[in-house]
FIRO-785447 format. One record per residue (C-alpha): residue number from 1; x, y, z; residue in three letters. Coordinates in steps of 0.2 Angstrom, whole numbers, plus 5000, padded with zeros to 4 digits. Each point is the difference from the previous one (the first is absolute). Example, Ala and Ser with C-alpha at 12.3 -4.5 7.8 and 13.67 -1.06 7.14 Angstrom:
<seti><seq>1</seq><u>5062</u><v>4978</v><w>5039</w><type>ala</type></seti>
<seti><seq>2</seq><u>5006</u><v>5017</v><w>4997</w><type>ser</type></seti>
! end
This chain:
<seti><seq>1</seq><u>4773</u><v>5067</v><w>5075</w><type>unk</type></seti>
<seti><seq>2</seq><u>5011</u><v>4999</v><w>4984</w><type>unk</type></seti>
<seti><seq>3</seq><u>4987</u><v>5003</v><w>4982</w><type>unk</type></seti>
<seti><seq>4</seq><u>5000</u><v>4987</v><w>4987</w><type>unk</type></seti>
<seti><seq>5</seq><u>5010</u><v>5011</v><w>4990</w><type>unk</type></seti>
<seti><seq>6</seq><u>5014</u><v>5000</v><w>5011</w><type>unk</type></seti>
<seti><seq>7</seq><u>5000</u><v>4980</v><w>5003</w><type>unk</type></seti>
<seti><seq>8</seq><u>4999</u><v>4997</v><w>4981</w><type>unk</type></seti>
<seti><seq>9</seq><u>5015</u><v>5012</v><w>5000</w><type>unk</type></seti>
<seti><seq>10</seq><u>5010</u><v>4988</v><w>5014</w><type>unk</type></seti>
<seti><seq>11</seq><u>4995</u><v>4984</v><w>4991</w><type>unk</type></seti>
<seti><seq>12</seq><u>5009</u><v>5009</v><w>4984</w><type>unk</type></seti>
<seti><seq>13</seq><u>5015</u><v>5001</v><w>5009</w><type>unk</type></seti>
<seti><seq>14</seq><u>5002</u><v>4985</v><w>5009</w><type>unk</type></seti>
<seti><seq>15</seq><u>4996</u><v>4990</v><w>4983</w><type>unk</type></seti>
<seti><seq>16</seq><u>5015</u><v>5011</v><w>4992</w><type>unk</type></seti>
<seti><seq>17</seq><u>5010</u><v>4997</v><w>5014</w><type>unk</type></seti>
<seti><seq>18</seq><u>4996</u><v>4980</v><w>5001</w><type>unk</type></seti>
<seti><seq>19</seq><u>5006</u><v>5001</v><w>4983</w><type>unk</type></seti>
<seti><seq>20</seq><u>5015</u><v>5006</v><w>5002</w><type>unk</type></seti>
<seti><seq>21</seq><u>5004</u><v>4990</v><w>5015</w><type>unk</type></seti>
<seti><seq>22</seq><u>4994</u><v>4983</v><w>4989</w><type>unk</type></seti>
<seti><seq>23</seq><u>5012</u><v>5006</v><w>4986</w><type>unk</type></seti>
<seti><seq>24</seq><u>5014</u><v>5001</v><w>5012</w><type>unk</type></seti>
<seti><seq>25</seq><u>4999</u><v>4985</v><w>5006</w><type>unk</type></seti>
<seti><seq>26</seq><u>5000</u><v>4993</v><w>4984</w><type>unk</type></seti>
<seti><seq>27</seq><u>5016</u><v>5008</v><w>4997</w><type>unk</type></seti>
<seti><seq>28</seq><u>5008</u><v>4992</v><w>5015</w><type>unk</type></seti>
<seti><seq>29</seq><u>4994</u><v>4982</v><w>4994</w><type>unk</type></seti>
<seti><seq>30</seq><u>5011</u><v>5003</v><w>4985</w><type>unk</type></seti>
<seti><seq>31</seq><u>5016</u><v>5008</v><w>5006</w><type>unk</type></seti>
<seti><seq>32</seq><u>4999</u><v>4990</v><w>5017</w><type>unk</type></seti>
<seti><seq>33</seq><u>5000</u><v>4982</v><w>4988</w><type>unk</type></seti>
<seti><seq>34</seq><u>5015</u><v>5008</v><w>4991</w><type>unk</type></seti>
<seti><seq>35</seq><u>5010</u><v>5007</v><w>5017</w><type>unk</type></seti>
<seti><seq>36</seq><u>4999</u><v>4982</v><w>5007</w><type>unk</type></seti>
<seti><seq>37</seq><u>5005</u><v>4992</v><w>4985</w><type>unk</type></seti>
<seti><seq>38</seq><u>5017</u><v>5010</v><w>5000</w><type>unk</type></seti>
<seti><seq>39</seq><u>5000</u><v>4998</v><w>5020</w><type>unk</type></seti>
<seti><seq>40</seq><u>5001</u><v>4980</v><w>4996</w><type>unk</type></seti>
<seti><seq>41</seq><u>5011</u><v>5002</v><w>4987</w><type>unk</type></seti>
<seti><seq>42</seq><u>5013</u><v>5010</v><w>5010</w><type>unk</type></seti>
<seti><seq>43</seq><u>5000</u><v>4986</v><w>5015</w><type>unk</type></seti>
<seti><seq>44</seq><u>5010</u><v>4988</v><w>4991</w><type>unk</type></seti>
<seti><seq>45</seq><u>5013</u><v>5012</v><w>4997</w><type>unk</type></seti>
<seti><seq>46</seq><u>5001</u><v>5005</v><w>5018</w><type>unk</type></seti>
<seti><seq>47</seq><u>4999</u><v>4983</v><w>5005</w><type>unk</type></seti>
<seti><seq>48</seq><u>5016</u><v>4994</v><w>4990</w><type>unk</type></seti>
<seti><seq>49</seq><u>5007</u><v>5015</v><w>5004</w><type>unk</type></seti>
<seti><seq>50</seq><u>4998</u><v>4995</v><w>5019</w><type>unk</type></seti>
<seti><seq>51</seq><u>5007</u><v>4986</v><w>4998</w><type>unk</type></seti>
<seti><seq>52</seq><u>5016</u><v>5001</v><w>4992</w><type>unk</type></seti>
<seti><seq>53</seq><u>5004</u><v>5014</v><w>5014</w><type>unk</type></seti>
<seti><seq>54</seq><u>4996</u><v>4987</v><w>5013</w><type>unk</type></seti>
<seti><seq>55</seq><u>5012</u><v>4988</v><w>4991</w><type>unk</type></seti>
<seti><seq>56</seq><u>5013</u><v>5012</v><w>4996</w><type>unk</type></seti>
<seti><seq>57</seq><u>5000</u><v>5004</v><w>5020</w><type>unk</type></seti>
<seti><seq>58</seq><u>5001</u><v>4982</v><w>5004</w><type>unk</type></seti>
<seti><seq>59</seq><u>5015</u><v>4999</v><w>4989</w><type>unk</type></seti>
<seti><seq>60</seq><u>5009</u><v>5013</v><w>5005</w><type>unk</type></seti>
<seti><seq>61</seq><u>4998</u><v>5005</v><w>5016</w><type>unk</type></seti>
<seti><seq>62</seq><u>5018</u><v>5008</v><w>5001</w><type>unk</type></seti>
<seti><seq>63</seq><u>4994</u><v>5016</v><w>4989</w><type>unk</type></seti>
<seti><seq>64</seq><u>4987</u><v>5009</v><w>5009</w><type>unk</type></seti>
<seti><seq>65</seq><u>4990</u><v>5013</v><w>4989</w><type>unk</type></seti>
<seti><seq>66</seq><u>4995</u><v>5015</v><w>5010</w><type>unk</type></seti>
<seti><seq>67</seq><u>4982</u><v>4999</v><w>4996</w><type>unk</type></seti>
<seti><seq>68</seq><u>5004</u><v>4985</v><w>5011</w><type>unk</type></seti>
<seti><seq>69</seq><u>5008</u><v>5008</v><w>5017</w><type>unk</type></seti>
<seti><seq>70</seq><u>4991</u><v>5009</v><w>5012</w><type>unk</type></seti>
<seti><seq>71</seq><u>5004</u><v>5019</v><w>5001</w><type>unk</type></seti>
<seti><seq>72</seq><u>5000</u><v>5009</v><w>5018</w><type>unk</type></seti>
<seti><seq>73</seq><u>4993</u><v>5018</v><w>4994</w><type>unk</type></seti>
<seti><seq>74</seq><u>4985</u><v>5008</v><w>5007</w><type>unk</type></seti>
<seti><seq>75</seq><u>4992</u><v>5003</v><w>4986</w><type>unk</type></seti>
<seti><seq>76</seq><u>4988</u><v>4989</v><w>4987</w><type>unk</type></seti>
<seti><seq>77</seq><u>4993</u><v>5003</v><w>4983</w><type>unk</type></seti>
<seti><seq>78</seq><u>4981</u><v>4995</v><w>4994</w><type>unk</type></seti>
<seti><seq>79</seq><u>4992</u><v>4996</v><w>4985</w><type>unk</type></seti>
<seti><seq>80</seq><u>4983</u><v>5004</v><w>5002</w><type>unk</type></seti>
<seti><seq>81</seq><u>4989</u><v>4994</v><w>4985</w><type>unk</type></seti>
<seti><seq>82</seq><u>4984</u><v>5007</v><w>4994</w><type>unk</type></seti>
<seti><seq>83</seq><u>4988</u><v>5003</v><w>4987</w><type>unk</type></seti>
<seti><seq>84</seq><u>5000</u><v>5015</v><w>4989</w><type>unk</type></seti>
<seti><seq>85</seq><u>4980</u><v>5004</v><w>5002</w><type>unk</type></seti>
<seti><seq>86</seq><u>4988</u><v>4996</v><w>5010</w><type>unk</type></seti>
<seti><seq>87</seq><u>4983</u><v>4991</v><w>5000</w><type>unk</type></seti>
<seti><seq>88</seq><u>5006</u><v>4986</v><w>5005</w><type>unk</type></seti>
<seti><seq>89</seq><u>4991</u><v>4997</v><w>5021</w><type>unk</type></seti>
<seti><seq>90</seq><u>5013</u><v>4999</v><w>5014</w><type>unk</type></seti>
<seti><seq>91</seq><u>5015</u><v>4993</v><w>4990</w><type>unk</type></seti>
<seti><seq>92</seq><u>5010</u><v>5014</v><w>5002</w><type>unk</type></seti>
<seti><seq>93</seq><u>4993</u><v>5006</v><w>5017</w><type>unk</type></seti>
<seti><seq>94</seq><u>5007</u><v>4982</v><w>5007</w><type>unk</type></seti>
<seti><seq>95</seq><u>5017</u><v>4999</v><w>4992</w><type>unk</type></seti>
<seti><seq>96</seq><u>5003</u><v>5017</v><w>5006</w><type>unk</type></seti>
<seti><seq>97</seq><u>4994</u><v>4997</v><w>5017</w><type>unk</type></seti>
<seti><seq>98</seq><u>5011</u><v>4987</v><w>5002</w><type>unk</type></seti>
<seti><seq>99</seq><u>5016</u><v>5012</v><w>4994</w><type>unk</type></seti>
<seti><seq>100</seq><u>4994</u><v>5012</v><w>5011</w><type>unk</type></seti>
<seti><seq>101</seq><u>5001</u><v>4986</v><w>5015</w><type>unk</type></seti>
<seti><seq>102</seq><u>5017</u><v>4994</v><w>4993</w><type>unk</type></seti>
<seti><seq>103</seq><u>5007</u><v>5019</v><w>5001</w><type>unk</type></seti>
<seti><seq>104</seq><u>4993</u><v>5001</v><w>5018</w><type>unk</type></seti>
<seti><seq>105</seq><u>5011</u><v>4985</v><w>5007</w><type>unk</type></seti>
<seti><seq>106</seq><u>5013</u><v>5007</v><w>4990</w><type>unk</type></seti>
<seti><seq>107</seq><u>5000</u><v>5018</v><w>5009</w><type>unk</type></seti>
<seti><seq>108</seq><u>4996</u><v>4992</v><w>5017</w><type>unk</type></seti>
<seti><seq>109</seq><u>5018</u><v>4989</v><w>4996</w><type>unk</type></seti>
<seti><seq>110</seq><u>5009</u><v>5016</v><w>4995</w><type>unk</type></seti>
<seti><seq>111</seq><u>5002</u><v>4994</v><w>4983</w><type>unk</type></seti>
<seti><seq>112</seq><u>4999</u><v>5015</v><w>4986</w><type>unk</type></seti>
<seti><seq>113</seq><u>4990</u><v>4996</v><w>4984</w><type>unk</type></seti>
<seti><seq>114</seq><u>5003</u><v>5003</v><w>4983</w><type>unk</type></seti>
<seti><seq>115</seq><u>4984</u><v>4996</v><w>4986</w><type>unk</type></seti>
<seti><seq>116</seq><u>4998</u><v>4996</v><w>4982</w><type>unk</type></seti>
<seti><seq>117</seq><u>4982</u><v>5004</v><w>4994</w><type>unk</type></seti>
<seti><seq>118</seq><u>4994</u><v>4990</v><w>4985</w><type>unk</type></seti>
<seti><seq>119</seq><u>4984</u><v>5006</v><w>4995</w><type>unk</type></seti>
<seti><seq>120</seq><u>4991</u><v>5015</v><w>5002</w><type>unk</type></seti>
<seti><seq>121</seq><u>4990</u><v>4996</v><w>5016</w><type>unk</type></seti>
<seti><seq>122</seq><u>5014</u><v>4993</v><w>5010</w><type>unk</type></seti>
<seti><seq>123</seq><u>5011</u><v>5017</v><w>4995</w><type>unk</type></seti>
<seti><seq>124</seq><u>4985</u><v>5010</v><w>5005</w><type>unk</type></seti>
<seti><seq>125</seq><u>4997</u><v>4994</v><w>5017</w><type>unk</type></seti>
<seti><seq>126</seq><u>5019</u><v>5001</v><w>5003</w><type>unk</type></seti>
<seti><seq>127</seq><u>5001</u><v>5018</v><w>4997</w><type>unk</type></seti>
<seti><seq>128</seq><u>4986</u><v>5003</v><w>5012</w><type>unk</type></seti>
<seti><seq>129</seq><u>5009</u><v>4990</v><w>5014</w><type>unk</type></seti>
<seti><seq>130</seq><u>5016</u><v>5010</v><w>4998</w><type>unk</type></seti>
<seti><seq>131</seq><u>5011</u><v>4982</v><w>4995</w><type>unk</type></seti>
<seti><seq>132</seq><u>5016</u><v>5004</v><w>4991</w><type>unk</type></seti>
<seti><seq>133</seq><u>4995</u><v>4993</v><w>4984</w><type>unk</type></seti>
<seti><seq>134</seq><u>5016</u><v>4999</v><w>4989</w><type>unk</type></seti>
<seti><seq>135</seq><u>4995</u><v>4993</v><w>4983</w><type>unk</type></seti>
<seti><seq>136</seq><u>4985</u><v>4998</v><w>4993</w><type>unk</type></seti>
<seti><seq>137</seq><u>4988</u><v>4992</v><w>4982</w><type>unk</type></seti>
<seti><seq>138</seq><u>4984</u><v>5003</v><w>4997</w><type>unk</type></seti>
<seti><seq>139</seq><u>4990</u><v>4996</v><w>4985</w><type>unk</type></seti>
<seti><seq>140</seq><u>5004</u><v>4984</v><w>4996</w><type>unk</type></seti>
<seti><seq>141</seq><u>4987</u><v>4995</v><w>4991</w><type>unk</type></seti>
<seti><seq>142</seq><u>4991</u><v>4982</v><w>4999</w><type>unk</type></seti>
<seti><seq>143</seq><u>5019</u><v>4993</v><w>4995</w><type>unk</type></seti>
<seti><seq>144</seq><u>5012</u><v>4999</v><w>5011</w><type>unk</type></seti>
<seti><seq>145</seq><u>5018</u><v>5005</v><w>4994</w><type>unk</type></seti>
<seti><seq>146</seq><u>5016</u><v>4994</v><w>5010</w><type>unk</type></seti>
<seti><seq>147</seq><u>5008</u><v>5014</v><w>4991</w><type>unk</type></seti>
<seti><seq>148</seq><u>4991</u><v>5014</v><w>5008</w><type>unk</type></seti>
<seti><seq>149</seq><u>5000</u><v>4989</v><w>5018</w><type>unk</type></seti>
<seti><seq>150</seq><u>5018</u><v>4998</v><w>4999</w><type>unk</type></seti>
<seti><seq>151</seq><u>5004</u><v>5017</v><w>5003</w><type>unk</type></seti>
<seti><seq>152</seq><u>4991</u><v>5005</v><w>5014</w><type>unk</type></seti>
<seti><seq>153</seq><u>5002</u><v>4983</v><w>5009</w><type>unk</type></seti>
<seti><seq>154</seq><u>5020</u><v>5002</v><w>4998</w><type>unk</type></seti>
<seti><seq>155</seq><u>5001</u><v>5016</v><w>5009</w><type>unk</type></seti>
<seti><seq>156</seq><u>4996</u><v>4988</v><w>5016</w><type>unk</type></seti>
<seti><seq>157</seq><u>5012</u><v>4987</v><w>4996</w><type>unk</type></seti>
<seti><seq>158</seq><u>5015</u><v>5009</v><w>4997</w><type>unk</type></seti>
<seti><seq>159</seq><u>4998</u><v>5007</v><w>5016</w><type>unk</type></seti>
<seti><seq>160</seq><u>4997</u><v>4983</v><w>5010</w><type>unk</type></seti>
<seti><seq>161</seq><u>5016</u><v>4994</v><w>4990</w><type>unk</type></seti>
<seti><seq>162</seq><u>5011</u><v>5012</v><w>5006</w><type>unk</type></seti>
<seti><seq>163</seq><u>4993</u><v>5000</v><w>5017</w><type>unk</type></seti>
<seti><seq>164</seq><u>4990</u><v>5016</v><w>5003</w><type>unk</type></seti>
<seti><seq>165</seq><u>4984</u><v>4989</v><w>5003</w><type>unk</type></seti>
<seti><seq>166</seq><u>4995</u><v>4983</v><w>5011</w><type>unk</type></seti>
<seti><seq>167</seq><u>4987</u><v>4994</v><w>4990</w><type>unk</type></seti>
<seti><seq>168</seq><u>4989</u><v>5002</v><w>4986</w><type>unk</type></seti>
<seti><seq>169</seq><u>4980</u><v>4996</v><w>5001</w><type>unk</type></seti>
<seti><seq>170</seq><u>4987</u><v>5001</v><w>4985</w><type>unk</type></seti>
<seti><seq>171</seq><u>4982</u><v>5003</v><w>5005</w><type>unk</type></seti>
<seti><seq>172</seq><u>4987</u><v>4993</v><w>4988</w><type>unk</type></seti>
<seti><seq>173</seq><u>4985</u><v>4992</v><w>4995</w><type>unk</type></seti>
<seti><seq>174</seq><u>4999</u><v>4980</v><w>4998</w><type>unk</type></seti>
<seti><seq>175</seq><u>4990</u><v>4993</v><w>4987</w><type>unk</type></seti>
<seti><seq>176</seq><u>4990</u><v>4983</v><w>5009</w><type>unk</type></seti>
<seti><seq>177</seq><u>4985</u><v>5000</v><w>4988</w><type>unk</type></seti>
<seti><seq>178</seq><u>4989</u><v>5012</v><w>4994</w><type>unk</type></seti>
<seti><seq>179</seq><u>4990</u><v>5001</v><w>5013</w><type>unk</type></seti>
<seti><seq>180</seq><u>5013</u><v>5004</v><w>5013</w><type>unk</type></seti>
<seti><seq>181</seq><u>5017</u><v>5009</v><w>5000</w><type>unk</type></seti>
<seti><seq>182</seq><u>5011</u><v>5002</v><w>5013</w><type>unk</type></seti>
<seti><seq>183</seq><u>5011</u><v>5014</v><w>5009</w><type>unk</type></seti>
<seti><seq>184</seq><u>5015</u><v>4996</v><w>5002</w><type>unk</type></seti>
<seti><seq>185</seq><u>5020</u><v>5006</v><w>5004</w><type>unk</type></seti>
<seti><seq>186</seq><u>5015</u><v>4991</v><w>4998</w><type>unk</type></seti>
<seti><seq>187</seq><u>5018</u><v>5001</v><w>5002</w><type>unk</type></seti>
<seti><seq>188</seq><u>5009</u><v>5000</v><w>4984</w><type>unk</type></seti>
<seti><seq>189</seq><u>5019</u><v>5003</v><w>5009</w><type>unk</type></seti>
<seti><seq>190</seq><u>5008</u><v>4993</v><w>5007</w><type>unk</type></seti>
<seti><seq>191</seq><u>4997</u><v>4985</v><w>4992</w><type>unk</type></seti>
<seti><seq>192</seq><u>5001</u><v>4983</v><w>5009</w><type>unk</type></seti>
<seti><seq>193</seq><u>5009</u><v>4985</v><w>4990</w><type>unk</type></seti>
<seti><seq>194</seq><u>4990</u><v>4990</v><w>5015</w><type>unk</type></seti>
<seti><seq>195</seq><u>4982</u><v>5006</v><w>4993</w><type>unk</type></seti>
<seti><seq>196</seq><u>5007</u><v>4999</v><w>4982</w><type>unk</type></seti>
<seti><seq>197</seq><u>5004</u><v>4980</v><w>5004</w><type>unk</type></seti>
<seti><seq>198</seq><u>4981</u><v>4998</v><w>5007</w><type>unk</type></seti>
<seti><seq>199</seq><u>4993</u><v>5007</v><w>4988</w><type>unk</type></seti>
<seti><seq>200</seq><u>5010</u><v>4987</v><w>4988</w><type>unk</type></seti>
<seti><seq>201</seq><u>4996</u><v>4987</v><w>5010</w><type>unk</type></seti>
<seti><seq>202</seq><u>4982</u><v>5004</v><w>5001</w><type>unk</type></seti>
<seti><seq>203</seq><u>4999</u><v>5001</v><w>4981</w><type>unk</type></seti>
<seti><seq>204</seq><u>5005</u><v>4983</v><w>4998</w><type>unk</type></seti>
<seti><seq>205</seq><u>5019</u><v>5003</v><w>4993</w><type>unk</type></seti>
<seti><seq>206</seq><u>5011</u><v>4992</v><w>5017</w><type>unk</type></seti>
<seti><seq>207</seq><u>5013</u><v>4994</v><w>4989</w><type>unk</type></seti>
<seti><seq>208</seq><u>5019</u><v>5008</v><w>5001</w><type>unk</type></seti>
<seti><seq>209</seq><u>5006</u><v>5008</v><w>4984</w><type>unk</type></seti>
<seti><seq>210</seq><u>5018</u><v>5003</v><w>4995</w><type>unk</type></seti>
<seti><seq>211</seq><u>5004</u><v>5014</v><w>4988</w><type>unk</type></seti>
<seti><seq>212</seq><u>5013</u><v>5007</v><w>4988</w><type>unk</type></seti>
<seti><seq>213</seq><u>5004</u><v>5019</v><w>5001</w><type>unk</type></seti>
<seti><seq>214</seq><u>5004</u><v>5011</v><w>4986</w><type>unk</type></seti>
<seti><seq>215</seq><u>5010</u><v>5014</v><w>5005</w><type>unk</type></seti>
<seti><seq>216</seq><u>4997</u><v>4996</v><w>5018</w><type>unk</type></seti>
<seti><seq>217</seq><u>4991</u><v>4991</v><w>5014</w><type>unk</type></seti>
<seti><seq>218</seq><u>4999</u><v>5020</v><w>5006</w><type>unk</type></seti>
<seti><seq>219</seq><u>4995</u><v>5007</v><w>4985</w><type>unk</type></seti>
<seti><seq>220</seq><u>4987</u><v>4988</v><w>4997</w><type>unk</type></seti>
<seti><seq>221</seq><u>4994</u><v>5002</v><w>5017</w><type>unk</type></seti>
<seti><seq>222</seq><u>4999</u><v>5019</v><w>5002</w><type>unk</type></seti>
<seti><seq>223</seq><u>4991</u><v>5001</v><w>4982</w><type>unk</type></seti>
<seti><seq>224</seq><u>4986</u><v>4987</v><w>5004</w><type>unk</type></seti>
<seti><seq>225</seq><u>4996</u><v>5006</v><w>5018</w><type>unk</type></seti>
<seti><seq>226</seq><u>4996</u><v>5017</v><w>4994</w><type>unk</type></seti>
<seti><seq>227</seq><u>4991</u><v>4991</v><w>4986</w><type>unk</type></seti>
<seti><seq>228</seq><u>4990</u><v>4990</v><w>5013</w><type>unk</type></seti>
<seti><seq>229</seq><u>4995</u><v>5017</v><w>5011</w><type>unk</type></seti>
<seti><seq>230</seq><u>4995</u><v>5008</v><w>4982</w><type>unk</type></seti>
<seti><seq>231</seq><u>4988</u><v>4984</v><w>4999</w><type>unk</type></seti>
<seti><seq>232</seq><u>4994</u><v>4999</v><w>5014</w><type>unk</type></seti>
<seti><seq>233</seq><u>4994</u><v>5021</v><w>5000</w><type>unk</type></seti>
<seti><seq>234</seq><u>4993</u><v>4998</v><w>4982</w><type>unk</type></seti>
<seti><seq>235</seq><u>4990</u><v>4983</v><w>5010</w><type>unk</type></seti>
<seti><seq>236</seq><u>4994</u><v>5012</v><w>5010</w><type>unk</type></seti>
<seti><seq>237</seq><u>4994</u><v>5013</v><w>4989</w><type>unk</type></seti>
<seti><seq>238</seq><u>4990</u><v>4988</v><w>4989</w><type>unk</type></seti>
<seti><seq>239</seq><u>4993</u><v>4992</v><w>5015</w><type>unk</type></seti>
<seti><seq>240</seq><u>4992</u><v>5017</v><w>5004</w><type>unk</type></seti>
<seti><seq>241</seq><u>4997</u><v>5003</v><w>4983</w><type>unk</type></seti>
<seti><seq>242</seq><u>4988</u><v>4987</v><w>5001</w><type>unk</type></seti>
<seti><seq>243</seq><u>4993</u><v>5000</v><w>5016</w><type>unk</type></seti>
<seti><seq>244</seq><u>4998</u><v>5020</v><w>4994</w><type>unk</type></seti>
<seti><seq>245</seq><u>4987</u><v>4993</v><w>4988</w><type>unk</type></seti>
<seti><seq>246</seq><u>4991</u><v>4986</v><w>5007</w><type>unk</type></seti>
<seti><seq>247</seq><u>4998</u><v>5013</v><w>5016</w><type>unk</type></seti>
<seti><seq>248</seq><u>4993</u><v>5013</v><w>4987</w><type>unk</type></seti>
<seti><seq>249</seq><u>4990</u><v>4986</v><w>4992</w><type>unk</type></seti>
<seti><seq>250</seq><u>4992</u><v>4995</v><w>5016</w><type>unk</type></seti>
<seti><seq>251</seq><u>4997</u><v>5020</v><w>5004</w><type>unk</type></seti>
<seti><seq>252</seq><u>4990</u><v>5005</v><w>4985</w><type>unk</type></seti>
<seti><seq>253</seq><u>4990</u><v>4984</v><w>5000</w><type>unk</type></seti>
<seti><seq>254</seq><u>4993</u><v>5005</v><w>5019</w><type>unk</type></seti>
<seti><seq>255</seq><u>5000</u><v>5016</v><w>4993</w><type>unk</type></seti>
<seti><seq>256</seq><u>4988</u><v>4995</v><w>4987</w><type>unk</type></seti>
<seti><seq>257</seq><u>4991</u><v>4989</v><w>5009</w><type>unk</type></seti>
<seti><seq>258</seq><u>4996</u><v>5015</v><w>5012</w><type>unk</type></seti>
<seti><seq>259</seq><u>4997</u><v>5012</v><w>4988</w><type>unk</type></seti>
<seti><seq>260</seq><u>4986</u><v>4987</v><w>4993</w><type>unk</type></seti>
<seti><seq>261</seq><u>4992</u><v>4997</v><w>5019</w><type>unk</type></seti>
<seti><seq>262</seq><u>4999</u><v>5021</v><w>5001</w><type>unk</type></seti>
<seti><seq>263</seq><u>4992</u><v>5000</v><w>4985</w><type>unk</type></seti>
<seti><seq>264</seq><u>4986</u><v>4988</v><w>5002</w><type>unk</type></seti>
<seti><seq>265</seq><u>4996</u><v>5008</v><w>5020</w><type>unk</type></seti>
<seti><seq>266</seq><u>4999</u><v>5018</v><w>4988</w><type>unk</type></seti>
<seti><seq>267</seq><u>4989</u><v>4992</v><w>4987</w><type>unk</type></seti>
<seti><seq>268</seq><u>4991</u><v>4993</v><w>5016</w><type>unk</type></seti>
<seti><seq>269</seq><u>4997</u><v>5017</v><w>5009</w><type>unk</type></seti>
<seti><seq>270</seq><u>4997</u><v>5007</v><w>4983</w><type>unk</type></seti>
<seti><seq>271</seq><u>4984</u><v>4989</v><w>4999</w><type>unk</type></seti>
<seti><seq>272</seq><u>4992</u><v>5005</v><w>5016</w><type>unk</type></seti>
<seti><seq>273</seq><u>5003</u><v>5017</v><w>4997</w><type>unk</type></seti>
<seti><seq>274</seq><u>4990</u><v>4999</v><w>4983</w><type>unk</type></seti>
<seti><seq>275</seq><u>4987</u><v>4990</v><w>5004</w><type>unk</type></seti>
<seti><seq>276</seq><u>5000</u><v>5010</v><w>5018</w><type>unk</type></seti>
<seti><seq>277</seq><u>4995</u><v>5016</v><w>4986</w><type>unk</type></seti>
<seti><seq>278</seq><u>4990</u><v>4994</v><w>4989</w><type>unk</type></seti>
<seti><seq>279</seq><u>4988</u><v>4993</v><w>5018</w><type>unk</type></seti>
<seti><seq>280</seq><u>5002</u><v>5017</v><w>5003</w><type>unk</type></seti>
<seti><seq>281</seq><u>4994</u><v>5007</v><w>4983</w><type>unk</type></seti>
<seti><seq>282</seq><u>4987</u><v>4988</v><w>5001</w><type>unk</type></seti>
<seti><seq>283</seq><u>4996</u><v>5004</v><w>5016</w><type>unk</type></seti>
<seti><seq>284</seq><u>4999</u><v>5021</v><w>4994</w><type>unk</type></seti>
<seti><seq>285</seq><u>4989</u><v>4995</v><w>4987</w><type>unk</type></seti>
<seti><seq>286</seq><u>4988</u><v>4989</v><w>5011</w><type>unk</type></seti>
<seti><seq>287</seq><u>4998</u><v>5014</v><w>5013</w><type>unk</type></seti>
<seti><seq>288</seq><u>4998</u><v>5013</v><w>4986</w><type>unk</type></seti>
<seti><seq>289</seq><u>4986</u><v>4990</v><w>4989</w><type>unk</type></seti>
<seti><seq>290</seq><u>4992</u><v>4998</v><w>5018</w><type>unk</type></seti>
<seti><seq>291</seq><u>4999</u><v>5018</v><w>5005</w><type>unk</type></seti>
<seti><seq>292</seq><u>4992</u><v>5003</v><w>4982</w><type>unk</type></seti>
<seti><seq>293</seq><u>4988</u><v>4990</v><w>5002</w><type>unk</type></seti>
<seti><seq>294</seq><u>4995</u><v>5004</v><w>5019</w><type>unk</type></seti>
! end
């Protein structure tokens, strides 16, 4: 049976741990109220972005862009998006088991696979699978930069635009509240003027548009559909950006919680066992003052 001294020394550590833990989730309130408010803010821009492509197909549906046609390689690119660090429960654990599945059905259709990690998590389980991993960016902090996304994200596009690829997927987490995040993967190419039309529609904007070009309707379309997939990838990154920190949020509050349960069952056992000595002291003392007098 543990002594009182090493009990008291186990309650000394839970309570600097439940400190820890409580500070961390007090950090998360912070930066996951600032990584949704630049989540909102980027869906308007996506949204108009959106819907001008819709219109622009709908008005000229002789130009096709490539983004747009459907290739016939055997072989697709993923994005796979991820946190930096940990700490933050099953986030990562889901969104990768839902790459890993998508890889799977991939392999069993004799489709090669080609992966852009973003985040240090993503990159790391990656390696350990033995996936082809052909750009990467770690570190991106609490901001997300389309600069430093643009890069890495490109090395996949140019490839499904000059036909080497069949399609393009991003894996991530969705924001839904701050209580629940979900796993999710898309395909990002090709892209389907259908879904693009829905997705107007369902946004409430069904009227037709008519547009003048400057240079060119092709010009204007190839720059704004690569504009649109840039969007839609930094959308995806601040979604998991704030799920990142409402996950860790949630974490380090059962965390804490826990840590304050483990501590009050120490202090309980730590009780018995002192009164459980001094009975027995008491006990010594009794037996001894009545041998002395016997």
């Amino acid at each position: 049976m543990a002594t009182g001294k090493e009990i008291r020394g186990k309650i000394k550590n839970f309570e600097s741990t439940k400190k820890i833990t409580k500070a961390m989730e007090m950090i998360s309130v912070s930066k996951m109220r600032k990584a949704q408010d630049r989540m909102r803010a980027a869906r308007p821009y996506a949204d108009k972005v959106r819907n001008i492509a819709a219109h622009l197909g709908e008005a000229n549906p002789e130009y096709v862009h490539p983004f747009m046609k459907a290739n016939d390689a055997k072989k697709a690119g993923i994005i796979v998006v991820t946190t930096d660090k940990g700490l933050c429960g099953g986030m990562n654990t889901n969104v990768l088991r839902v790459v890993t599945g998508r890889l799977r059905e991939l392999q069993d259709a004799g489709v090669s696979t080609e992966t852009v990690a973003v985040g240090n998590k993503g990159l790391g389980f990656l390696t350990r699978i033995g996936a082809k991993v052909i750009s990467q960016v770690t570190q991106l902090g609490d901001t997300p930069h389309l600069e430093r996304l643009i890069g890495p994200v490109k090395a996949l596009l140019d490839q499904y635009e000059r036909g080497e690829l069949n399609a393009v997927y991003i894996a991530y987490t969705r924001f839904i509240n701050t209580m629940k995040q979900e796993a999710v993967i898309e395909q990002l190419l090709p892209l389907s003027a259908a879904k693009m039309q829905e997705e107007t529609r369902a946004s409430g904007t069904q009227h037709a548009w008519d547009y003048i070009y400057e240079p060119d309707a092709q010009s204007v379309i190839d720059d704004l559909l690569v504009r649109y997939v840039e969007a839609l990838a930094y959308q995806a990154v601040a979604e998991n950006m704030a799920s990142e920190h409402a996950a860790r949020m949630v974490a380090m509050k059962a965390a804490t919680d826990n840590a304050g349960n483990v501590i009050g069952e120490l202090k309980l056992v730590y009780n018995k066992t002192r009164q459980a000595a001094i009975t027995k002291e008491l006990s010594e003392i009794v037996s001894g003052a009545a041998a002395i007098s016997a």
